[in-house]
C-alpha positions in Angstrom: -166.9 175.1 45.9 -164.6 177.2 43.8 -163.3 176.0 40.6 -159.5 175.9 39.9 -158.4 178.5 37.6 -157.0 176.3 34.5 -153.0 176.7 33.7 -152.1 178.1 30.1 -151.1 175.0 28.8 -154.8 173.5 29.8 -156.8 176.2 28.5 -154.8 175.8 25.0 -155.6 172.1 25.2 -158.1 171.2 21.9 -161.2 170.4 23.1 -164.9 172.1 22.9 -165.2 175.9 22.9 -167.4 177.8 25.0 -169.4 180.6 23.8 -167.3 183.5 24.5 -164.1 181.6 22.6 -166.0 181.0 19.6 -166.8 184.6 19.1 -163.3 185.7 20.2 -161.8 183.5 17.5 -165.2 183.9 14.9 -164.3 187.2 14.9 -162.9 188.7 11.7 -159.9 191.4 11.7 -161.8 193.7 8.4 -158.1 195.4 7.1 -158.7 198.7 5.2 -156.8 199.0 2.4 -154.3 202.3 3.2 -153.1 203.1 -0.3 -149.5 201.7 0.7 -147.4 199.5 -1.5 -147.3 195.6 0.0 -143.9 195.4 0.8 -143.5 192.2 2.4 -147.3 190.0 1.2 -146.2 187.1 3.2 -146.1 188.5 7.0 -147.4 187.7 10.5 -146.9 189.2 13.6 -146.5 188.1 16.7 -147.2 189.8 20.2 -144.7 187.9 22.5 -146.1 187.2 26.1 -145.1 185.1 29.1 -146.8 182.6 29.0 -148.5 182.9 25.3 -148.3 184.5 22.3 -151.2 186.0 19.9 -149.7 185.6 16.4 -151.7 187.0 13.5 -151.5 186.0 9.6 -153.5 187.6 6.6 -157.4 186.9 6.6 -157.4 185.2 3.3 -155.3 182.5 4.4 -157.2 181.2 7.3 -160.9 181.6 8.3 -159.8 182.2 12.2 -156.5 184.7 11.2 -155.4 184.8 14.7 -154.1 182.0 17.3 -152.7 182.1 20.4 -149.8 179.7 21.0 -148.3 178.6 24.7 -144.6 179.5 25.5 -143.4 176.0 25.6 -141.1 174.1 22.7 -143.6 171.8 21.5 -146.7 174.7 21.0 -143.6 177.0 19.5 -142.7 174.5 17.2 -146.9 173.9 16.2 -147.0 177.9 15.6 -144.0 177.6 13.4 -145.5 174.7 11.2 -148.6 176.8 11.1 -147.1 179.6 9.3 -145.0 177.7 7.2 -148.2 175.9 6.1 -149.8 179.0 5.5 -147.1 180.7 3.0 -145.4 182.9 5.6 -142.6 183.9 5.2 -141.4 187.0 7.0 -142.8 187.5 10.7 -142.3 190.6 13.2 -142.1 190.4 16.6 -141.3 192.8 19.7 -138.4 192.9 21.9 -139.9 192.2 25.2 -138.0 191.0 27.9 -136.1 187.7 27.3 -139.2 185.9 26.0 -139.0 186.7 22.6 -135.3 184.7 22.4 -137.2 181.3 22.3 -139.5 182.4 19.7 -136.9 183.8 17.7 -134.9 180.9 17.6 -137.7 178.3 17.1 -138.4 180.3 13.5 -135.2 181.1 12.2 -134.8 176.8 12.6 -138.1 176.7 10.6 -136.7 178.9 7.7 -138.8 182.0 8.2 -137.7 185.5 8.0 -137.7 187.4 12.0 -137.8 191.1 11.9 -137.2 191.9 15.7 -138.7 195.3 16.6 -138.6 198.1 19.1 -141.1 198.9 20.5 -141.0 202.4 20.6 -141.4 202.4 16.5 -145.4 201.7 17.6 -146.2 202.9 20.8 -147.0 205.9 19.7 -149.8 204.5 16.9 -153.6 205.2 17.5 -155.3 202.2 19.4 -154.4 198.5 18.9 -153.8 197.6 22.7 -154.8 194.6 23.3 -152.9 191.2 22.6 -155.5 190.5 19.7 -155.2 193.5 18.2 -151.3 193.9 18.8 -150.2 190.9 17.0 -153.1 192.2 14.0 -151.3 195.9 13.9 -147.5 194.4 13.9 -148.9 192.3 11.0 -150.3 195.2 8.7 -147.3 197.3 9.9 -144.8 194.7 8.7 -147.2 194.1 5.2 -146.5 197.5 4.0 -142.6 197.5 5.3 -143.0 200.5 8.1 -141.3 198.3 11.0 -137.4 198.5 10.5 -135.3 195.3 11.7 -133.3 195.7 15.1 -129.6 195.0 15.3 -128.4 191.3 16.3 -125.3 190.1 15.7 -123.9 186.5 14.5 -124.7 183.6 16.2 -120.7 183.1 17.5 -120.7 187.1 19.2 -123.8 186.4 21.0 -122.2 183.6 22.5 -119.3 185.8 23.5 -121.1 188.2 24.4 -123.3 186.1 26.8 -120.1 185.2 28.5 -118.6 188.7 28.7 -121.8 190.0 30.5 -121.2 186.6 32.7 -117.6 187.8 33.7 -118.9 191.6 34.6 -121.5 189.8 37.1 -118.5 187.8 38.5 -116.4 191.1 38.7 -119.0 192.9 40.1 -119.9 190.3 43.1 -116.5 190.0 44.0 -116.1 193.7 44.6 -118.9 193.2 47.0 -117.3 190.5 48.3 -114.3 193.1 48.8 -116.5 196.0 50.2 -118.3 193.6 52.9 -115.0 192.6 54.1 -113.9 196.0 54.6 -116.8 196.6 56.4 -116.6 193.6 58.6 -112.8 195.1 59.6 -114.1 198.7 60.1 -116.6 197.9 62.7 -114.0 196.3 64.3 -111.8 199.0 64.5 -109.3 197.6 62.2 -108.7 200.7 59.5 -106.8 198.1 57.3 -108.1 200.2 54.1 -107.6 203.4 55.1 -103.9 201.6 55.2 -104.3 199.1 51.9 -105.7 201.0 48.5 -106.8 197.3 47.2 -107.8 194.6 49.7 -107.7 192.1 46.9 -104.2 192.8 46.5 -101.4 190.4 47.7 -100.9 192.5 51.0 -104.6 192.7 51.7 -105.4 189.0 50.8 -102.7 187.6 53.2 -103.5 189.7 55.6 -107.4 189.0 55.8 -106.2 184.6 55.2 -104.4 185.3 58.1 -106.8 186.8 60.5 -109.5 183.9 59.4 -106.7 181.3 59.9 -106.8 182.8 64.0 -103.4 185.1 63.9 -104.1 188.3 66.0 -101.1 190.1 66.5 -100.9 193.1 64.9 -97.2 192.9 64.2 -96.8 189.5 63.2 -99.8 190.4 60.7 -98.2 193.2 59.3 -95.2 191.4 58.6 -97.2 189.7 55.5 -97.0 193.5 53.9 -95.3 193.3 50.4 -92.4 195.9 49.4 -94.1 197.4 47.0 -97.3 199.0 49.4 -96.0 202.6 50.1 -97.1 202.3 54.0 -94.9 200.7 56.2 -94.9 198.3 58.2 -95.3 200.1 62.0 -98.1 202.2 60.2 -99.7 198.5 59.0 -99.3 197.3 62.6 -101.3 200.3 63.9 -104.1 199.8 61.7 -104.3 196.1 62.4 -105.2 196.9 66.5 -108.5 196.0 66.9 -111.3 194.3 68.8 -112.5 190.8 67.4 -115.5 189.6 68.0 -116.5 185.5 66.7 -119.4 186.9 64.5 -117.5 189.3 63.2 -115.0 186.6 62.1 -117.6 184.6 61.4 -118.8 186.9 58.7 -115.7 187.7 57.6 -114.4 184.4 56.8 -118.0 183.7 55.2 -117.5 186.4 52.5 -114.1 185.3 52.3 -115.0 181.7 50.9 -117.8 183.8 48.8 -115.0 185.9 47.8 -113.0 182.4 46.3 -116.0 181.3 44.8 -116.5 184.1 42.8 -112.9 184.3 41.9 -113.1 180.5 40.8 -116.5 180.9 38.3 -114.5 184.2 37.2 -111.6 182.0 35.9 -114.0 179.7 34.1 -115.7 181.7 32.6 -112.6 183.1 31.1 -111.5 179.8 30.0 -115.1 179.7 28.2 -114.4 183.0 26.7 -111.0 182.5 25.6 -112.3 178.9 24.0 -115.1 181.0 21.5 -112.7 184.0 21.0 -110.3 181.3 19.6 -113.2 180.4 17.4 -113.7 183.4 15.4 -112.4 184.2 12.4 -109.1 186.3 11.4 -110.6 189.2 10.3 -108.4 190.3 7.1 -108.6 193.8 5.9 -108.3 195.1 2.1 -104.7 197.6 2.0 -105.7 201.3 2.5 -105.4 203.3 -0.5 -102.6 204.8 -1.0 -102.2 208.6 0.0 -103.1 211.4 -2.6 -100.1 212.9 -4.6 -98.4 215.6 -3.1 -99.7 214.6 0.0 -97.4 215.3 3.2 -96.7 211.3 5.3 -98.7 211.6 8.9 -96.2 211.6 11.9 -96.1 208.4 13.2 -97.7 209.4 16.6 -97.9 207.3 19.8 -96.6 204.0 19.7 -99.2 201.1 20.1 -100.0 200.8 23.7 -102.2 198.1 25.5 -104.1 200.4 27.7 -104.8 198.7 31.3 -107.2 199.0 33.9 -106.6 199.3 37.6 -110.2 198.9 39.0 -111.0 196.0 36.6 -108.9 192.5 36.9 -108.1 191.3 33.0 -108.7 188.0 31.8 -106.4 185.5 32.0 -105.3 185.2 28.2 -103.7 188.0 25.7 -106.8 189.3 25.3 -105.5 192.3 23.5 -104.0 190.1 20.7 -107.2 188.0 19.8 -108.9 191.6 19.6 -106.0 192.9 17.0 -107.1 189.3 15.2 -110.7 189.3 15.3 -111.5 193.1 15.1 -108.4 193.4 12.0 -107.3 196.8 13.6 -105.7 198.1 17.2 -108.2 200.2 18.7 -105.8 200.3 21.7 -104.2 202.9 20.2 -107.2 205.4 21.0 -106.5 207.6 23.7 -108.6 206.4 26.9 -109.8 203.1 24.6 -108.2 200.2 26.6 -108.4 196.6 26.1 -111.4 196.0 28.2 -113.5 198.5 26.5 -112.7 197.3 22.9 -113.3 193.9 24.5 -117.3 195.2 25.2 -117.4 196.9 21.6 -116.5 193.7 20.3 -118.7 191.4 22.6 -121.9 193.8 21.6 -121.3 193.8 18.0 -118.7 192.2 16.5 -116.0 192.8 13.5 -118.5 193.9 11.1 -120.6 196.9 11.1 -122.0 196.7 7.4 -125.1 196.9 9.6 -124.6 201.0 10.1 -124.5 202.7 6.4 -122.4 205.6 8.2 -120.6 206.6 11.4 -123.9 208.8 12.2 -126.2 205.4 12.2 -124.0 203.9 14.4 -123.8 207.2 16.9 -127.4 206.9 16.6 -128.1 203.3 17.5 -125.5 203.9 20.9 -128.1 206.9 21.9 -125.4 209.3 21.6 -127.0 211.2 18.7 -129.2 214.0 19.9 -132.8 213.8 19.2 -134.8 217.2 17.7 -138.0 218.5 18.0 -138.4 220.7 15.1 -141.4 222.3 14.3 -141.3 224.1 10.8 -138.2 223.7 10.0 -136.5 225.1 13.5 -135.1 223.0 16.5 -137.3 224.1 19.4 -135.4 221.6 22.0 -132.9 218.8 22.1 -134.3 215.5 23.6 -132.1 212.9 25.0 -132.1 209.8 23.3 -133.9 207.1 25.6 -132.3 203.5 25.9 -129.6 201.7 27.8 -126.3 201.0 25.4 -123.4 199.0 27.1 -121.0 200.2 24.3 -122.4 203.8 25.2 -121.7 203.5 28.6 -118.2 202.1 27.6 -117.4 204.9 25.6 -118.5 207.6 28.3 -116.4 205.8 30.7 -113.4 206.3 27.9 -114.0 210.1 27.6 -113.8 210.6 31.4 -110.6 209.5 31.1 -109.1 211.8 28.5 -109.5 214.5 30.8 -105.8 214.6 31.8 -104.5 212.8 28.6 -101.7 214.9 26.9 -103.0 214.2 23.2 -105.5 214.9 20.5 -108.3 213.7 22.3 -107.8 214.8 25.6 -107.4 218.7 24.3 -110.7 218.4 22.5 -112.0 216.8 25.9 -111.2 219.5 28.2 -112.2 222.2 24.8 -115.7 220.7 25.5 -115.7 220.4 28.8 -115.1 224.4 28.6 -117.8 224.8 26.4 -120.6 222.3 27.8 -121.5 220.9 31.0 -120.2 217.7 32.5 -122.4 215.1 31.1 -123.4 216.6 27.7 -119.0 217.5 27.2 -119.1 213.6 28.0 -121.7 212.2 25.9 -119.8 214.2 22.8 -116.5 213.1 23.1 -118.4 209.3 23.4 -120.1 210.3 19.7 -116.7 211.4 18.9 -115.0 208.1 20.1 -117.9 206.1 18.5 -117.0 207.9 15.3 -113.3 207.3 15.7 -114.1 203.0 16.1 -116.0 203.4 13.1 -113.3 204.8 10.9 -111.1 202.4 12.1 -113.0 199.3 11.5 -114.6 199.9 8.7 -111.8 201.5 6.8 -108.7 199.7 8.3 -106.6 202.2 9.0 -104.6 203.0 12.5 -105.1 205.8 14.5 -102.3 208.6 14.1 -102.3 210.9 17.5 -101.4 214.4 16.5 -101.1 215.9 20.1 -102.7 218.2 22.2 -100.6 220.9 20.4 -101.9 219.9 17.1 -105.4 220.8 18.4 -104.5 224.2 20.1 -102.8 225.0 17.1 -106.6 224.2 14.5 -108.5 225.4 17.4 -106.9 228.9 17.8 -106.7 228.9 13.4 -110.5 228.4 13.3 -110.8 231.8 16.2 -109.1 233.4 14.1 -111.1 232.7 10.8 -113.8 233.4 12.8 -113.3 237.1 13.9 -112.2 237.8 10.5 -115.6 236.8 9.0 -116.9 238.8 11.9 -114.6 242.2 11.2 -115.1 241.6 7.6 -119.1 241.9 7.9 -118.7 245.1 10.1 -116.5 246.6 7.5 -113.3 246.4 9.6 -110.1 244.7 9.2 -107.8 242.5 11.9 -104.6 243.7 12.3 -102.0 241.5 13.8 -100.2 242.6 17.1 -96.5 243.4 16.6 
């Protein structure tokens, strides 16, 4: 008969020890000593697992150095009274998955120290592969302060930005909802969008209410149009002729009702958001300094605008105001930064980015900084940076969209795209943009657009400077044209 295989939380159970256990935990982690200066003396490490974790303290404390502890609350909580017991005070841990939240949260309650950390920071170390030996390395690692800390922000923008992400899943399943419907109307030969740019508009909605509630005729449905759709209403009625089937309505008015629901969760989780964006904080900024003598006053530039989107709905409060509250500047007033992309930059980090020491840290942590190879002192190739950044993708979206803007921004856009291709032009007007938010929050000033001329005029003064130094060294001399 074959024995059951025994759950985690039943193999952790205290109770006798077989022979392979006892030499598994008998068994002695011998640390050389590397020459390095003990940064932090009081540190574990911890390699995070689903359904247990390996956590490893310094041999002198303990004669068994390493435990594993189960994933639930109650052996989390045990593993955070056994390091407190034993004098620890700092612990490092990796970012994997979402199962490292738990343990995170269990030992900052405790009072201990949490340095979360990438993983690709050790991956490339000799060796130390296996649980027991992972949770050891991390430990030595952290001892002698070669792990650095990963970002997090406070404890009230995690919450926001838990509910953001929450909104962009609702957005995002209600444009499927949208896209099934249109393809429940196209197979019936009714070319409604071909007609209607937005089914979830007013004209669209009725229409597609309508047909559920059992009205067929094509003109009485095209009646519903609203002035302001630029087709009229014969050309509605002709793409409202169609054959109907009863599960094709069927599925339609199926992914209709899905269609309400999401549009229902979407408005409370707005409510949520608009309840903890109330929470935070006015953010106050110092005055900026005043300008340098002699100095000539900038143009006032673009008014203030509240940039919009027309593929993404917008929440249901101001949002733009509690982001000119919160975030103590207008980044609105960007070229191609609207509200819903300073909404993300805030959700993701927050008011305060003491966190970067410069705008080239904080280019860096968005993967938008360019990674090297050099070998003896040259740069044999340029590596993408690897990684997933919301804000990243954000700001990319932002630089697409200077690419008709008559301004700054969008002449150094289109420069770049002249100069690069697509995607590398995008990723450095992102860096660029990323620089821009920087300046803005940390120093507290507003952004002053000096025009597309403005640019043409520097860019064709730095040409010139340029084939100057380039005559110069060849002995010759520009001459201007008459």
């Amino acid at each position: 008969m074959a024995t059951r295989k025994r759950s985690t939380y039943e193999r952790l159970q205290p109770g006798p020890l077989n022979r392979q256990q006892r030499r598994e935990l008998g068994r002695k982690i011998a640390a050389a000593d590397p020459g390095l200066a003990v940064v932090h003396p009081d540190a574990a490490g911890i390699d995070i697992g689903n359904a247990s974790h390996f956590v490893a303290i310094p041999p002198d404390r303990e004669p068994v150095p390493i435990r594993e502890f189960g994933a639930w609350t109650a052996a989390l909580q045990e593993m955070a009274q056994w390091l407190t017991a034993h004098g620890i005070r700092t612990v490092a841990l990796q970012a994997t998955g979402v199962y490292w939240i738990a343990v995170q949260d269990v030992l900052e309650q405790a009072g201990l120290e949490v340095y979360l950390v990438n993983a690709r920071g050790t991956k490339t170390l000799p060796g130390r592969k296996s649980d027991v030996q992972e949770c050891e390395w991390l430990r030595k690692l952290h001892t002698y302060g070669l792990l650095r800390n990963s970002f997090r922000p406070p404890a009230e923008i995690r919450a926001i930005r838990t509910l953001w992400r929450q909104r962009d899943r609702w957005v995002q399943e209600a444009a499927r909802a949208i896209q099934h419907m249109q393809k429940a109307l196209t197979t019936r030969t009714v070319q409604l969008a071909n007609t209607i740019s937005d089914l979830s508009g007013v004209t669209g909605q009725a229409i597609l209410r309508a047909i559920v509630a059992g009205t067929r005729d094509p003109g009485a449905l095209a009646k519903l149009r609203d002035c302001r759709i630029a087709a009229s209403e014969a050309e509605l009625a002709a793409s409202l002729q169609g054959t109907w089937r009863e599960d094709v309505l069927f599925e339609l008015r199926q992914t209709l009702e899905a269609y309400d629901f999401y549009q229902a969760q979407l408005a409370a989780c707005e409510r949520e958001l608009a309840k903890y964006t109330a929470a935070v904080a006015t953010r106050e900024l110092p005055p900026p300094p005043p300008p340098p003598a002699g100095a000539a006053p900038l143009s006032p530039g673009k008014a203030a605008r509240r940039a919009t989107s027309r593929r993404k709905p917008q929440p249901g409060f101001d949002l733009a105001a509690e982001l000119h509250r919160t975030m103590g500047v207008d980044l609105t007033r960007i070229d191609g930064i609207n509200v819903l992309t300073t909404q993300v930059v805030f959700s993701e980090i927050g008011p305060d980015f003491s966190a970067f020491p410069s705008e080239n840290h904080f280019a860096s942590w968005l993967t938008l900084a360019p990674r090297h190879d050099i070998s003896g002192g040259k740069v044999l190739r340029h590596v993408p940076a690897a990684g997933r950044n919301r804000v990243a993708n954000a700001l990319r979206m932002a630089a697409q969209s200077l690419v008709r803007s008559d301004s700054y921004l969008g002449a150094r856009y289109r420069r770049l795209r002249a100069r690069l291709d697509g995607p590398v032009a995008v990723k450095a007007m992102a860096r660029y943009l990323a620089c821009l938010i920087y300046r803005l929050v940390t120093k507290g000033q507003a952004y002053v657009d000096r025009g597309a001329a403005h640019y043409e005029r520097k860019r064709q003064e730095r040409e010139r400077q340029a084939l100057e130094r380039r005559a110069s060294n060849l002995g010759l001399k520009l001459v201007p044209a008459a």
